[in-house]
N, C-alpha and C positions, 0 to 999 in steps of 0.2 A: 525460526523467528524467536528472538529475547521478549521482545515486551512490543504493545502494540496500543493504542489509541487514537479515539474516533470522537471527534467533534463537528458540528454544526451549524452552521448558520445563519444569517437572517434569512429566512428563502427558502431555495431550494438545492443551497446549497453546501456540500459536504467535506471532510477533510479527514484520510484516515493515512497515521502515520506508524511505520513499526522499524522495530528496530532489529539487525541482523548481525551477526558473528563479522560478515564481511561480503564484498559486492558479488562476490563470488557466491556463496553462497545463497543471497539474494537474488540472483541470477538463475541459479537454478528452478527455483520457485515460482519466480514470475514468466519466463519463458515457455514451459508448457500448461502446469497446472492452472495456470489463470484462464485460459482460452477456454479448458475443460469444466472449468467451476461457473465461469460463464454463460455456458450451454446449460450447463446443467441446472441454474436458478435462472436462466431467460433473461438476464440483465435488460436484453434490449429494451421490453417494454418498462423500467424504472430509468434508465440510465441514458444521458443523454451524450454525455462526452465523458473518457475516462483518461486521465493524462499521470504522468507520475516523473522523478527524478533522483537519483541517489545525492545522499549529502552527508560527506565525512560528518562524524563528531569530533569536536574540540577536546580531546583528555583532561585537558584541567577545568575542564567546566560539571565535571562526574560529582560527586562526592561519594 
């Protein structure tokens, strides 16, 4: 993961977005360790739904 950021809500609602080398790489990360980090902080009782989507970055939007 390059850089990563977590914002908030009105509510109880949450948004946390990071950024990768590439989906590939992203891929490796989310497919097993997530399941494991899950168990292991007990998500279920904070979390009610967890949903996610990859989305290129625009290059000329960098600086």
């Amino acid at each position: 993961m390059l850089r990563g950021l977590f914002g908030e809500a009105p509510g109880h609602e949450f948004m946390v977005l990071s950024m990768w080398q590439s989906a590939a790489e992203h891929g490796k990360y989310r497919t097993e360790r997530v399941e494991r980090l899950a168990l292991r902080a007990q998500i279920e009782a904070d979390i009610d739904s967890l949903t996610g989507d990859i989305v290129q970055l625009e290059p000329s939007w960098t600086v």
